[in-house]
N, C-alpha and C positions, 0 to 999 in steps of 0.2 A: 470399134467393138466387133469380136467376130462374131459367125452367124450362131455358133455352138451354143454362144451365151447369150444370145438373142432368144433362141429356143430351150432355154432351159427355166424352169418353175423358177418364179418369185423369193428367192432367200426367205426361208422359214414357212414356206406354205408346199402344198405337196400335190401330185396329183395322186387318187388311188383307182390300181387297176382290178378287173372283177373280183379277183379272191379278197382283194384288201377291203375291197365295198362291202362283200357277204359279209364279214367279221365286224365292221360298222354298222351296217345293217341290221345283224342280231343284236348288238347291245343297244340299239335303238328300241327296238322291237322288245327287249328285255323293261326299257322303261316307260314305254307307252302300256305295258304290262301292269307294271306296278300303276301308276297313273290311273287306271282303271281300276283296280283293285280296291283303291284308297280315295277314289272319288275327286281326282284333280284331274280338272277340265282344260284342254291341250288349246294354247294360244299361237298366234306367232305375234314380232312387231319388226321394224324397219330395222339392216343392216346400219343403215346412217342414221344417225339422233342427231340433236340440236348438240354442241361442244356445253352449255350450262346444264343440261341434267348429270354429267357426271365430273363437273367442274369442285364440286361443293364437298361431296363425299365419298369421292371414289378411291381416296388416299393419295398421298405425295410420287408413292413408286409408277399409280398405274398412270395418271394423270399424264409424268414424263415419257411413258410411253403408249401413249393413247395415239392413232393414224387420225391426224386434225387437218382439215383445208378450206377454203375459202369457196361456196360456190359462185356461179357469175349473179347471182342475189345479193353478195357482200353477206353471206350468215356464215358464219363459224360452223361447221358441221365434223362430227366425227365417224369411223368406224368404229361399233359399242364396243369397250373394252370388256363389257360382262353385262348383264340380262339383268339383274335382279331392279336397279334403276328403273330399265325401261317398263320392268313390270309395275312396280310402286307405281310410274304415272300413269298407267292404264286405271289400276285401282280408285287411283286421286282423283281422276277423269273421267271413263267411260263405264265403272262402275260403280261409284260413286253411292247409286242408291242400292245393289243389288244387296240380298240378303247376307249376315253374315253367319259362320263364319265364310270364306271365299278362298277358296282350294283351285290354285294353276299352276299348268306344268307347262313346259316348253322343251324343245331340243334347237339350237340355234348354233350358229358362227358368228365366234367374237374374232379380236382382234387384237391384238397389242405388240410394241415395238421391242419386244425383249432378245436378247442376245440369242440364236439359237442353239438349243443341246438338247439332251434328253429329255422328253418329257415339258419342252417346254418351245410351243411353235408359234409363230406370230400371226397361223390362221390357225382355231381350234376349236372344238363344240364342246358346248354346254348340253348336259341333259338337269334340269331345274325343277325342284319343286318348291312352291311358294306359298306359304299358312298365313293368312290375315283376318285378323279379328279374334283374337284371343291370346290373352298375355298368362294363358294357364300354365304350369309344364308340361302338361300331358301333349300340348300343341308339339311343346319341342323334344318331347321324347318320342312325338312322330316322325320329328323326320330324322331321329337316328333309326328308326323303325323301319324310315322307307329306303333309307341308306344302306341298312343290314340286306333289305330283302333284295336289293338290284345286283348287290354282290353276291351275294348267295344264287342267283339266279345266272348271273352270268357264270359262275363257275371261280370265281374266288372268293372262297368261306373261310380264306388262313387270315382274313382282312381286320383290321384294329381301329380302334377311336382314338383319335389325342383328344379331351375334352378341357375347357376354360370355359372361364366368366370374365369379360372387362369390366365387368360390373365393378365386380372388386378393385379392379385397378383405376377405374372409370373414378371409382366414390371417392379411394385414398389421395387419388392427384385432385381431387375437387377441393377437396380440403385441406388442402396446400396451400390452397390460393390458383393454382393452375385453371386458365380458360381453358373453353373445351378445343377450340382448335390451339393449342398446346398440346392438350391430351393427345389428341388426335398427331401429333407429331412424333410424342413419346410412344405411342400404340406403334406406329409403322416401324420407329427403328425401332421396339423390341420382337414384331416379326420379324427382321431382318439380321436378330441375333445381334445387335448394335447395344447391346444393355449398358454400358456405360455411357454413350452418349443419350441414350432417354435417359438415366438417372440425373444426367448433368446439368437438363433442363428443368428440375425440380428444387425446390430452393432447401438447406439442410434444415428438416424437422424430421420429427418420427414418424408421417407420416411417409417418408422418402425412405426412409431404414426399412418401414415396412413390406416397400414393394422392392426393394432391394432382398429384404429375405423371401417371401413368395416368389420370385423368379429364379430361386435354385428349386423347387419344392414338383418334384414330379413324382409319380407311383400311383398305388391302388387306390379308391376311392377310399378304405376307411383310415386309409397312413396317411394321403392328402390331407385331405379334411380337416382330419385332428390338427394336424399341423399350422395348417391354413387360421383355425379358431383360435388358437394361443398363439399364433402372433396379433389379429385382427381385433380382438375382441373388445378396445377400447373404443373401436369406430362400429356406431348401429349399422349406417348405413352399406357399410363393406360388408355386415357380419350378413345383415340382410342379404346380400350377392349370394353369399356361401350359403344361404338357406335352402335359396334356392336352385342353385346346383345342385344341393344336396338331394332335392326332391325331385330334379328332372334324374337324375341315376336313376334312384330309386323307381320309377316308373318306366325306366327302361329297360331295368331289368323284369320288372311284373309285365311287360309287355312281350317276353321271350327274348330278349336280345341277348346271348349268352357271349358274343366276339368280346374282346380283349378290350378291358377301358382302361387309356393310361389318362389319370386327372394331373394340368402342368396350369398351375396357378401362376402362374407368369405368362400365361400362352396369348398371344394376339395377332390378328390377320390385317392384313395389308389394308382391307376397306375400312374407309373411316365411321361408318353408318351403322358397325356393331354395338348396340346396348347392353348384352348381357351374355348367354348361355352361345358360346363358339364351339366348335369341332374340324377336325380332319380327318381324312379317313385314309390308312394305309394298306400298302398289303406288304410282307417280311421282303427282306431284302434292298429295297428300294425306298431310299429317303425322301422323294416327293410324294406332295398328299393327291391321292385320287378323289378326292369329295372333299369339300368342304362348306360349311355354312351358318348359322348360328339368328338371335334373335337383329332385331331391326327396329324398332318401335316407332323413331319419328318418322322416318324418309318419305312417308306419303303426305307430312305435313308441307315440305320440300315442295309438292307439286301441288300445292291449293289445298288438296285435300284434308279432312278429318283428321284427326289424333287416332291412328290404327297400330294398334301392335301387329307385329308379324314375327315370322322365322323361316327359315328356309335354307336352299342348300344348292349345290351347280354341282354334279358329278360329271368327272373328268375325261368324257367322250373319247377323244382325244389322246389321254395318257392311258387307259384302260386298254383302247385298241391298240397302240404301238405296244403296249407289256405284253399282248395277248400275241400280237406276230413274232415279235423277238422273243420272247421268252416261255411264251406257255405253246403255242404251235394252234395249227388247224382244225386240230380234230374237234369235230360237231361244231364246225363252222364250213357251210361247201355252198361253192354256185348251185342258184336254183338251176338244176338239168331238166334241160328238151328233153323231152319223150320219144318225137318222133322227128325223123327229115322226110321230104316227099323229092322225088326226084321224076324230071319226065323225060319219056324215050321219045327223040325227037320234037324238031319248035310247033310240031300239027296238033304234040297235045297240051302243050303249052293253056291253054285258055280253058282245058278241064281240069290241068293240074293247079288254077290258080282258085276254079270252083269250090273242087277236092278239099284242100288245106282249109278255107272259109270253113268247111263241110264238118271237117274234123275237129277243129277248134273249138265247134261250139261245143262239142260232148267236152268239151274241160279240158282238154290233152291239149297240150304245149306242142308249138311243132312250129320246125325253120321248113320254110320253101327254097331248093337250090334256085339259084339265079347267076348262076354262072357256067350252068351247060356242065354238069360233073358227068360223067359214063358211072357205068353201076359200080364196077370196082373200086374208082375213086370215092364213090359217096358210101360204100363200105367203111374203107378206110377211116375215113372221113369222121363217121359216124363213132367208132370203134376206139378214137382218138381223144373224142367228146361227149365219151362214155353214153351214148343213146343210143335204145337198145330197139327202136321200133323202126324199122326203111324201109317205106313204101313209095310202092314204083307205080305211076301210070305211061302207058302208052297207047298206039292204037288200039289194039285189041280191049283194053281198060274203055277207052273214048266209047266202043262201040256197044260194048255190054252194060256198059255205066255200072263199071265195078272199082274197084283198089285192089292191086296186089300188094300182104303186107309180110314181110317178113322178120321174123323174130331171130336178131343175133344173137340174143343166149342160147335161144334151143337149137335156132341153126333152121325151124321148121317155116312154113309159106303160107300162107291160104289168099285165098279172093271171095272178097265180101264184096255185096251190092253196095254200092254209094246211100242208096236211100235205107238200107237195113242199118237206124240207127243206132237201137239196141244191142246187133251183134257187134257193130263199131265201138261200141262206149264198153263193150263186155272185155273187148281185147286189150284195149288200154287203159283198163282200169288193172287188170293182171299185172302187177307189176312186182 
């Protein structure tokens, strides 16, 4: 093996260097935003889980590429392929009794063993909101609510909804005759665009004709629908699904959500733990979803816990940031900037230049200390290059008057303040 590939990042995981952090960094910062906003309280949990919490329902695809190993304990352990699991066993667990409803958010690093290409890395974060204790719609027209606002916030408002229900398809395969982990087979290859082979596992009645026609059936909420009702209408319990989709729209738009809803009554996601109300969320252009997420109802049963409804949703940390460097660019994304550099004339002042910087610090002002012995026209340079506009010099004559010389590269002018005049210190680098 040579040393090249020795030293190079892990196939499908990346390093990022400062501009690429700043741009992660804000749309972090965009959803600890909302998060506050909407009153969900920020958790974390363990990179490695037990291999049986997401053995059960985390579907056929992710399962296969789940990062699974053996520790010297002999336990199965993974790295999480996705958050929403790990949150349900918090709930089922460690909150147990807290009040409901129980509103959490997270921003984390998943994992999974997927081919790498666009928009899809085998290290990637999650920004997560998760609603438990209320099976209302209004729950789950929140989190297209909180969905709309993180993009609108980050700066992509061209962004759209794909919306479903498995409900529907959940009910029509029930009464087939199909178990649920059947269902749950049929669900992942019709994410997968596999629609004949999920129809193949269904045995021929009308219920199988019917999800056969509901999987060509996409458009506006009132063209869907209609459509969605005259086929389904013999089964309550489907017609029931459609009711309720019909209600979560409806309160999504009374909630100001005005982005683009396409309703695709054939639509289903890869995890197996959705009960009813799903989404994606896209921006023009580009056929991967950046959000997605939908209801959940049992999965806290899964960990001991109570019979909790839930919903929730994982935006695409990850795919947002790469759209955002390739394709939409930097602007109102920039490294936090230094303020100031200090630089000393001679190693004698060395030990006032290190008081100095302490000194300045505290007034709020960000400031690098050379430590590499620059001369002043280098630490110009220097400065000029890393756009900071404040270089202050100490030397002896500094050491002996206990002052700072500081001079301003925009205006090009100098002064010397006393060290202890904190006020005029804070007055100069607050001017900015």
């Amino acid at each position: 093996m040579s040393k090249e590939v020795r030293l190079s990042t892990v196939r499908g995981m990346d390093d990022l260097l400062p501009e690429e952090m700043a741009v992660k960094r804000k749309i972090e910062e965009v959803i600890r935003n909302v998060f506050n906003k909407y009153g969900y309280q920020e958790i974390e949990t363990p990179t490695i889980e037990h291999y049986e919490i997401f053995e059960a329902k985390s579907g056929e695809e992710i399962r296969e590429r789940m990062f699974t190993f053996i520790d010297k304990s002999g336990r199965k352990l993974v790295l999480r392929p996705e958050m929403t699991a790990s949150v349900a066993r918090i709930v089922a667990t460690k909150l147990r009794s807290a009040p409901l409803p129980i509103r959490l958010g997270y921003i984390a690093d998943c994992y999974r063993y997927d081919e790498p290409q666009w928009g899809r890395k085998r290290r990637f974060y999650h920004g997560g909101f998760e609603l438990f204790g209320s099976s209302s719609p209004v729950a789950d027209a929140e989190i297209v609510q909180v969905s709309k606002d993180v993009f609108d916030a980050i700066g992509l408002k061209e962004h759209f909804f794909k919306i479903g229900h498995v409900g529907t398809l959940r009910s029509l395969m029930e009464a087939s005759g199909m178990a649920e982990a059947e269902q749950d087979i049929a669900l992942s290859l019709l994410d997968r665009k596999r629609i004949r082979e999920a129809l193949s596992l269904m045995e021929e009645c009308e219920e199988k004709k019917a999800v056969e026609k509901l999987v060509s059936i996409s458009g506006s909420a009132e063209e869907a629908l209609k459509m969605g009702y005259d086929i389904i209408s013999p089964w309550d319990k489907a017609v029931k699904a459609l009711d309720n989709l019909s209600e979560i729209i409806d309160f999504v738009r009374n909630a100001g959500v005005e982005s683009k809803l396409i309703i695709d009554l054939g639509f289903a996601r890869g995890l197996a733990y959705y009960t009813g109300f799903i989404f994606e969320q896209y921006v023009p252009g580009v056929d991967i979803a950046f959000n997605g997420g939908g209801r959940y109802d049992k999965l806290t049963e899964m960990f001991g816990g109570k019979p909790l409804p839930a919903v929730g949703c994982a935006v695409g940390i990850t795919r947002i940031h790469q759209y955002i460097l390739e394709k939409v660019g930097m602007q109102g994304f920039s490294i936090p900037k230094v303020s100031a550099f200090l630089v000393s004339v001679g190693r004698e002042s060395l030990r006032y230049a290190v008081k100095v910087a302490a000194t300045i610090r505290a007034t709020g002002t960000t400031l690098e200390l050379d430590v590499i012995g620059k001369k002043i026209l280098a630490a110009i340079e220097y400065c000029e290059k890393k756009g900071i506009r404040w270089l202050i010099i100490v030397g002896e004559r500094e050491v002996q008057r206990n002052t700072v010389t500081i001079k301003d590269l925009q205006t090009r002018t100098q002064s010397e303040i006393k060290l202890d005049d904190h006020v005029a210190l804070s007055s100069i680098f607050s001017n900015q």
